[in-house]
C-alpha positions as CSV (number, residue, x, y, z in Angstrom):
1,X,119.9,110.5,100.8
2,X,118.0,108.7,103.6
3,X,117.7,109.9,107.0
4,X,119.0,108.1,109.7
5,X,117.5,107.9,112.9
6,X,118.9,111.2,114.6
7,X,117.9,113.1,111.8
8,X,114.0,111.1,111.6
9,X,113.8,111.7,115.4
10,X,114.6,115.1,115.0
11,X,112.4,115.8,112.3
12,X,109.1,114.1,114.5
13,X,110.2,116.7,117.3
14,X,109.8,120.0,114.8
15,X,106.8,118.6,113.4
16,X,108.3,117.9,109.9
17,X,107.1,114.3,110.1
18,X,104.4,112.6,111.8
19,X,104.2,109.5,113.3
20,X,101.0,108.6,115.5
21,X,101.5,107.4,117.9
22,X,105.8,107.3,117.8
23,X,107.2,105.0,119.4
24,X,111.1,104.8,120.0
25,X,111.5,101.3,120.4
26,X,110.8,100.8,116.8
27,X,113.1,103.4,115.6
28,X,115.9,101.5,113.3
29,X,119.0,103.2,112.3
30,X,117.5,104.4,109.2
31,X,113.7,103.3,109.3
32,X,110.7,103.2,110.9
33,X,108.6,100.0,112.2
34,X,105.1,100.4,111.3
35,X,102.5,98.2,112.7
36,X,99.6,96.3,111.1
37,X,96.2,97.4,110.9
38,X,92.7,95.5,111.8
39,X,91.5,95.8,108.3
40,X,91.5,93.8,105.3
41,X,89.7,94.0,101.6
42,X,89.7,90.4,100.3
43,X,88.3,89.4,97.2
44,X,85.8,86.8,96.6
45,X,87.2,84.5,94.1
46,X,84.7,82.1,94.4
47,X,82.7,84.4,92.0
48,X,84.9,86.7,89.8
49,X,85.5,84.5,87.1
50,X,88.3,87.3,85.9
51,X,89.3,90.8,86.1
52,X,89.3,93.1,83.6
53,X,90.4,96.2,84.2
54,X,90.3,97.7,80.8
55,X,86.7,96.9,80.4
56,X,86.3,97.9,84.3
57,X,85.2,94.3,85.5
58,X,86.6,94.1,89.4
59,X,86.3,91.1,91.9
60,X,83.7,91.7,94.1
61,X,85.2,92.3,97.9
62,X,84.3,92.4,101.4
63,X,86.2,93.9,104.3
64,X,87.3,92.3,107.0
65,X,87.9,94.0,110.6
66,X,89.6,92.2,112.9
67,X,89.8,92.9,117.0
68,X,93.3,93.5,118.3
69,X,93.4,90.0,119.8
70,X,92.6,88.4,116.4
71,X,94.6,86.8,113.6
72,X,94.1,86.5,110.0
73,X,95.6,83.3,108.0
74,X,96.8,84.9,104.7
75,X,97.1,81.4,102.1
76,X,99.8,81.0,99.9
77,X,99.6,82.8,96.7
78,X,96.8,84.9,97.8
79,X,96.8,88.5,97.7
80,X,94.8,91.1,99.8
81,X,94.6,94.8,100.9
82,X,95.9,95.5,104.7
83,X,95.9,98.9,106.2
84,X,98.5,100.0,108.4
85,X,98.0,100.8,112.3
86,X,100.5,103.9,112.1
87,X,99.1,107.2,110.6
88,X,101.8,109.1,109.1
89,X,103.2,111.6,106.7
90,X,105.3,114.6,106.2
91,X,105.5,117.8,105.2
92,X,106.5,119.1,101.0
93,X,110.3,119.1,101.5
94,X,110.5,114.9,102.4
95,X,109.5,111.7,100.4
96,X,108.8,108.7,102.3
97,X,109.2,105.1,101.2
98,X,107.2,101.8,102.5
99,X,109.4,98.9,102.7
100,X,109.0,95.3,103.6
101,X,111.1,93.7,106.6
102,X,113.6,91.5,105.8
103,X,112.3,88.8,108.7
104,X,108.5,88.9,106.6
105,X,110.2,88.6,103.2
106,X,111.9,85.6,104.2
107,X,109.1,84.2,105.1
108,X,107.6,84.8,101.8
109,X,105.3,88.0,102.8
110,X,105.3,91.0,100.1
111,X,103.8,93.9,101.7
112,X,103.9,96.5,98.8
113,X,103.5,95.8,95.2
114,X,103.9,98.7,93.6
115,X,102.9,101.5,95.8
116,X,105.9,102.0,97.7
117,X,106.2,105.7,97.7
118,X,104.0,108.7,99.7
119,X,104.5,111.5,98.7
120,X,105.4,114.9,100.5
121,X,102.2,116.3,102.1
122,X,100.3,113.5,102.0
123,X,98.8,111.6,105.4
124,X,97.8,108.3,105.8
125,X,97.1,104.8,107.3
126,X,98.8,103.0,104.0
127,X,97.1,100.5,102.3
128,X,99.2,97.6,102.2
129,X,99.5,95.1,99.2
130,X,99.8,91.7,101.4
131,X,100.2,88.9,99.1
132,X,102.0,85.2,100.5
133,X,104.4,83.9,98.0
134,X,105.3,81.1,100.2
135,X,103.7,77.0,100.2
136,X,102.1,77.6,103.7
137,X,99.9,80.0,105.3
138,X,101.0,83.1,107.4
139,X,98.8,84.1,110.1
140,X,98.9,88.0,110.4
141,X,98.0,89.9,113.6
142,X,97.3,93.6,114.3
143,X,99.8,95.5,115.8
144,X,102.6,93.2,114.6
145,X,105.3,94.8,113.1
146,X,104.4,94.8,109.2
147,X,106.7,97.0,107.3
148,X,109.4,99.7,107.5
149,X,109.3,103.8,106.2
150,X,112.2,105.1,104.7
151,X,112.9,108.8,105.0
152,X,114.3,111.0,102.6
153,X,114.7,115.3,102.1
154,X,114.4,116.0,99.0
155,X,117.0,118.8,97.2
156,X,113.5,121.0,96.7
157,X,110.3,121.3,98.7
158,X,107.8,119.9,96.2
159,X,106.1,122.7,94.3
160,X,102.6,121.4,95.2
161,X,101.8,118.8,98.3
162,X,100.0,116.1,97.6
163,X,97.0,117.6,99.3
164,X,96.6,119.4,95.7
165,X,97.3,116.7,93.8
166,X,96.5,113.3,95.1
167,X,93.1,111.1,94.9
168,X,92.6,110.6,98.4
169,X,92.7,113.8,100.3
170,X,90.8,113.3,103.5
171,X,90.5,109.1,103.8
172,X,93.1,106.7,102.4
173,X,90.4,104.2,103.0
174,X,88.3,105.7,100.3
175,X,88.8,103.9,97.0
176,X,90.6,100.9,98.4
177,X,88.4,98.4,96.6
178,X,87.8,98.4,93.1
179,X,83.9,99.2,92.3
180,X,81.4,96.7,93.0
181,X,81.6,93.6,90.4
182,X,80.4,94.4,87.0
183,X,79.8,91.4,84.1
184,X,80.7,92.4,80.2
């Protein structure tokens, strides 16, 4: 069951979840705004001829880092790593889920992928999976609203957090891009 937006603003006050740096205003009725990063990982398709990851051949990338009064143009059918502005998490008894915004979506913006769900214990700015299904480009900006986080308590605190578990335990940023370019 998802938590509306007494029981998220509750939950921020006990220290349950975090949200840096909350902000009210983008409370929803059962979701959180989250805002877009200055970050991007784009690959360089000009000279990845494919990619392979069985064989471990990965575009080569370069970030991007934008200042706050900066825009990106994202081009149709094009898809890059974002990161998000909001750091966030919460503790081993909730799961949180990422979600695109129904204005973006319209619009043709997918913000996730596949990697819609953080787990309980884990703390993050989330890499987002911008990709622009749409015929014209979308100019991004940081600290636009991006996405929304869906809360939910789950029946059982997790037996482990995902501090024990997961890949990335100090620096979602770490790992982002695939290893530098390799050729079979």
């Amino acid at each position: 069951m998802f938590l509306s937006d007494q029981q998220i603003k509750a939950a921020i006050e006990v220290g349950d979840i975090t949200i840096q740096d909350f902000d009210e205003k983008r409370l929803q009725p059962a979701s959180y705004d989250i805002l877009l990063g200055n970050k991007f990982i784009v690959t360089e398709g000009h000279t990845t001829p494919a990619i392979d990851p069985v064989k471990g051949i990965f575009a080569e990338t370069r970030e991007i880092t934008l200042r706050d009064d900066e825009s990106f143009v994202l081009h149709p059918h094009v898809s890059i790593l974002g990161i998000s502005h909001d750091y966030f998490g919460a503790k081993n008894d909730y799961l949180i889920q990422l979600s695109g915004k129904s204005s973006l979506a319209r619009i043709g913006l997918i913000v996730h992928n596949t990697a819609g769900l953080i787990n309980p214990g884990h703390y993050l700015n989330i890499t987002l999976e911008l990709c622009n299904l749409n015929n014209v480009p979308i100019v991004l900006r940081p600290k636009m609203e991006i996405a929304q986080l869906l809360f939910s308590r789950l029946e059982a605190p997790a037996s482990r957090d995902y501090s024990e578990v997961g890949r990335y335990h100090d620096d979602n940023w770490q790992g982002w891009a695939p290893a530098k370019a390799k050729t079979a």
